[in-house]
C-alpha positions in Angstrom: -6.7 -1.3 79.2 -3.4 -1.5 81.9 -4.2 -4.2 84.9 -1.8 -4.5 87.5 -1.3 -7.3 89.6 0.6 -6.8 93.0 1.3 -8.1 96.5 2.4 -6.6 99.1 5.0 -9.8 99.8 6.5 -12.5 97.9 5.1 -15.6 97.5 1.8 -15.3 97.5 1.1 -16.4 93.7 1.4 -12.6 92.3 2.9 -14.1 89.4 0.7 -17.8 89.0 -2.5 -15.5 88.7 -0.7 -13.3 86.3 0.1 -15.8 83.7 -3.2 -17.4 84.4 -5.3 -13.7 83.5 -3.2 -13.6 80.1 -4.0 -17.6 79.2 -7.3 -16.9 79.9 -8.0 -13.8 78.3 -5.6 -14.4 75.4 -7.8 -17.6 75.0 -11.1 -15.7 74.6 -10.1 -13.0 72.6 -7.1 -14.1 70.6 -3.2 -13.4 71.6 -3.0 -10.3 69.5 -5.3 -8.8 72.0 -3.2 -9.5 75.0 0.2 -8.2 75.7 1.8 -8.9 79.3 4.5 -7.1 81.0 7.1 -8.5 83.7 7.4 -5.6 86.0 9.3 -7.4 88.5 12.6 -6.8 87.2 14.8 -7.4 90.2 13.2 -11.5 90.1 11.3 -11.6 86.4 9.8 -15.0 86.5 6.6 -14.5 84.2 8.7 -15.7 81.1 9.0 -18.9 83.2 5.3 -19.5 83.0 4.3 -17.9 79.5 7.8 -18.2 77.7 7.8 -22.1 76.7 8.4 -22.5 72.9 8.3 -18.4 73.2 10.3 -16.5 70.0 13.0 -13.4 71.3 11.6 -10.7 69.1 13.9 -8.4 70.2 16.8 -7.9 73.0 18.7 -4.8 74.0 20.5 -3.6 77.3 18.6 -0.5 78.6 20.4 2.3 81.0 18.7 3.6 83.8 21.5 4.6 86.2 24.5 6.9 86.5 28.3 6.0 88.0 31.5 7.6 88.8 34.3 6.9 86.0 37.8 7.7 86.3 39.8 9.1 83.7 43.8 8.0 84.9 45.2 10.4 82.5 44.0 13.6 83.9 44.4 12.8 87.3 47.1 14.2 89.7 46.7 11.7 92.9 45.6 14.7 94.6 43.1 12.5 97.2 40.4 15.3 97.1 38.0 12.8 95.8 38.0 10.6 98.8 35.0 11.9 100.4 32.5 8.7 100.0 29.8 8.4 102.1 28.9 5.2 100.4 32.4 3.9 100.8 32.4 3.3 96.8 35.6 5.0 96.2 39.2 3.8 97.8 42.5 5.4 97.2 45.3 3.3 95.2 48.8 4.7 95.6 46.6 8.5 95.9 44.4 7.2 92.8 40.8 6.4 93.1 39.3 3.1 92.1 35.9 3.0 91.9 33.5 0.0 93.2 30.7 0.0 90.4 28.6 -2.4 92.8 29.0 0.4 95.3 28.7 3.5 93.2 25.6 5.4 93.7 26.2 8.3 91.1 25.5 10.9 93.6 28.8 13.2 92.0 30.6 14.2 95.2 33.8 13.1 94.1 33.2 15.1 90.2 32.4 18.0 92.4 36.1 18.2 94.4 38.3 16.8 91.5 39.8 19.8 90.2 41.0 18.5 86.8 37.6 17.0 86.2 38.8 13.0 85.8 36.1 11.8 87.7 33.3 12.1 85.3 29.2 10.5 85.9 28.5 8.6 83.0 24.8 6.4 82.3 25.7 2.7 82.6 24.0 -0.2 80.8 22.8 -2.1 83.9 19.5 -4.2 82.6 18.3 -6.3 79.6 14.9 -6.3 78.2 13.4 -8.5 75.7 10.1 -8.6 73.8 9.3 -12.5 73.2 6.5 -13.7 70.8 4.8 -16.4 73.5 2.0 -18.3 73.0 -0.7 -16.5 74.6 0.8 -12.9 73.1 3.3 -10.7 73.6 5.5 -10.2 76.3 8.1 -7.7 77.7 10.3 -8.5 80.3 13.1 -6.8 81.7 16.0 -8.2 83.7 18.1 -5.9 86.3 22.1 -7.1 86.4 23.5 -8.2 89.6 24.3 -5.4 91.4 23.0 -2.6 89.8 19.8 -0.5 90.7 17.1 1.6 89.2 14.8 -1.1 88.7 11.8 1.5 88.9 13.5 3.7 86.1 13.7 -0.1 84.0 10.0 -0.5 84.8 8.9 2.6 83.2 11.5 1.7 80.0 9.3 -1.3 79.7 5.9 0.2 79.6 7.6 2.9 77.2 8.1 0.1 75.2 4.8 -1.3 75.0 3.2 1.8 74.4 5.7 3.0 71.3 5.1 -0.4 70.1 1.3 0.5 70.0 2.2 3.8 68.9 4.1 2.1 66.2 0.9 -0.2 65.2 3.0 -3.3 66.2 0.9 -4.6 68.4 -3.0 -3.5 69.4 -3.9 -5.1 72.7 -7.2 -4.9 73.7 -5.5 -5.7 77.3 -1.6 -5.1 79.0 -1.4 -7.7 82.1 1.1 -5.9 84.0 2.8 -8.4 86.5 3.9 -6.1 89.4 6.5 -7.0 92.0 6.1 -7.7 95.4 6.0 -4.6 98.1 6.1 -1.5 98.3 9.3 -0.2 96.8 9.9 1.8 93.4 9.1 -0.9 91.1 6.0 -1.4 92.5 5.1 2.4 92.3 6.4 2.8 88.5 3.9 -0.5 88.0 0.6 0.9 89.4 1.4 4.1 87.7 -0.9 4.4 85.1 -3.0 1.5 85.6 -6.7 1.5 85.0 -7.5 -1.4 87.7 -4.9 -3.2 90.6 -5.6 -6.8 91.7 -4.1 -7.3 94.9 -3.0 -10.8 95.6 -2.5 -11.3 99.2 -2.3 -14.9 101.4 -4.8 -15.1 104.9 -1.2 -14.8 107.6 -1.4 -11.9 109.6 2.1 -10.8 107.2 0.0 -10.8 104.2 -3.0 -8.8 105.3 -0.6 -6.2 106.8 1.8 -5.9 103.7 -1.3 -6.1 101.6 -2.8 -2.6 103.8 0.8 -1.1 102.9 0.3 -1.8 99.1 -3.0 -0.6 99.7 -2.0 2.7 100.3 0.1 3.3 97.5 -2.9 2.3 95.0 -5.2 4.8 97.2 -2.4 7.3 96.4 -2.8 6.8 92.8 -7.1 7.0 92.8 -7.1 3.8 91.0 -9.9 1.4 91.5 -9.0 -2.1 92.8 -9.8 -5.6 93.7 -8.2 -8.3 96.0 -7.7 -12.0 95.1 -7.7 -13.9 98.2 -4.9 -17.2 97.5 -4.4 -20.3 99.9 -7.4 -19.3 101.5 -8.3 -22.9 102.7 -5.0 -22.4 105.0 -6.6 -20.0 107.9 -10.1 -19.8 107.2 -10.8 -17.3 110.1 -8.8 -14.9 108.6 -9.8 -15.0 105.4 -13.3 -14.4 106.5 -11.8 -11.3 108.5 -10.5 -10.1 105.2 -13.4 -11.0 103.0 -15.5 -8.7 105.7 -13.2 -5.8 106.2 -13.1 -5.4 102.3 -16.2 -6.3 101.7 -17.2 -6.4 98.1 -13.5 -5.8 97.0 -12.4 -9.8 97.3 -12.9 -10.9 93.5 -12.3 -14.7 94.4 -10.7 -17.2 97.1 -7.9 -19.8 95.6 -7.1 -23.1 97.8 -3.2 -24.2 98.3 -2.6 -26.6 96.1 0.5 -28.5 94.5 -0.7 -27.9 91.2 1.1 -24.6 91.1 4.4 -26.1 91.4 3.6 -28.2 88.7 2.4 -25.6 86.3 6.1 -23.2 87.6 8.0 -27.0 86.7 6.3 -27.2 83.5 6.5 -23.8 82.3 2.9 -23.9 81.7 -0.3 -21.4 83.0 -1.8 -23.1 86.1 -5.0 -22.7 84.3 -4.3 -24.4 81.4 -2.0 -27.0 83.0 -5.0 -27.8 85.4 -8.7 -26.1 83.5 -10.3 -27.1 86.6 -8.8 -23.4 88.4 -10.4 -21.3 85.8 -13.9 -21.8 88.1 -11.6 -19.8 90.7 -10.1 -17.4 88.0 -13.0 -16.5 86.0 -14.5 -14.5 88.2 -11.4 -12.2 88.0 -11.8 -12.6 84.2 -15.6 -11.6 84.7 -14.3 -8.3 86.7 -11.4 -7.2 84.2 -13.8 -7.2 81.0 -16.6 -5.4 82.6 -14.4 -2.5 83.1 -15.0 0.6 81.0 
């Protein structure tokens, strides 16, 4: 079973609850039953909470994006090419030189080169890595500076769960699929295929409205969802606004509390770090394993 976990902004302890599902889950039914996935690969920060003392099973660079290449010794210094709109491409004595930070792959400068030494080629512009962690496996993907396609790297690393199922590596009972923040591409290529979203979202008038906007996308998709209300304690009146617009949808209320940087410092699940927060995370648990 594929659960999600979103926000609609950063900050909001997305990524704290995640690692705190897979401790707790991986606690009651064994790590070879859990398998977690970093989906936020422009910031990948769950290998910060579930990677200490973690083994790299494996490490490859992935490609996910195209960019313009020059071949010197078929072109003529004709200048046809310089027709940019991204401003990627400058003229060196009538040659092109291509900014790869800048390059978008679109092709309009392959289309008016007439002796075809512009070519679009794929470039290697992430890393992922399967690690062996404590509380199961995890995949995690890094995006290099620079480059884009994160979505495209996204669906690379659920690819790579499920051929590693396919494969009979691994046979999780549950994928914990730590989501990035927003609305953007990564965030759609996460909820994609999901069987249940949890919606973490913070009681400021920002969170509840970027929380409606990720909202919408999971509506899009049909999937069934639930929202986890954090720093709750820190505007009580709208918490209790959220908690009665979405009625029966709010799995559980976490208070602010230092503890989290503790746990992010030590590298360590807040709920194991401090057991006392599985009272606030079980119910979450409790909702996840009812599921059919």
């Amino acid at each position: 079973m594929n659960i999600t976990v979103v926000s609609g902004k950063g900050g909001v302890g997305k990524s704290t609850l995640s690692a705190s599902l897979v401790h707790m889950l991986a606690e009651r039914f064994g790590k070879d039953n859990i398998v977690s996935v970093d989906c936020d690969v422009d910031a990948a920060d769950l290998h910060i909470f579930l990677g200490r003392g973690a083994t790299v099973l494996e490490e490859y660079e992935a490609e996910s994006s195209e960019k313009a290449f020059v071949d010197y010794d078929r072109c003529t210094s004709c200048s046809r090419c310089d027709v940019c709109r991204f401003n990627a491409l400058r003229l060196v004595d009538g040659q092109p030189v291509i900014d790869r930070y800048a390059c978008e792959g679109c092709g309009a400068c392959t289309v008016l080169c007439p002796t075809d030494a512009i070519q679009i080629k794929p470039v290697k512009n992430a890393v992922i890595r399967v690690l062996d962690t404590e509380y199961g496996i995890l995949v995690t993907g890094q995006l290099r500076i620079g480059e884009s396609g994160s979505g495209k790297i996204v669906t690379l690393l659920k690819d790579k769960v499920n051929q590693m199922i396919s494969d009979g590596r691994i046979r999780p009972r549950y994928v914990i699929r730590d989501g990035a923040a927003g609305i953007s591409c990564p965030v759609i290529a996460s909820v994609n295929g999901s069987d249940y979203v949890i919606v973490v979202t913070e009681p400021t008038p920002s969170g509840l409205a970027d929380m409606e906007r990720v909202l919408e996308i999971v509506d899009q998709f049909g999937i069934p969802y639930g929202i986890v209300i954090n720093k709750h304690d820190a505007n009580p009146v709208l918490t209790e606004r959220i908690q009665n617009e979405y009625r029966g949808l709010v799995l559980t209320k976490i208070p602010y509390d230092r503890k989290v940087v503790e746990a992010a410092v030590n590298r360590t699940p807040l709920t194991r770090l401090h057991p006392e927060f599985k009272g606030y995370i079980r119910p979450v648990i409790e909702k996840i394993t009812s599921l059919r």
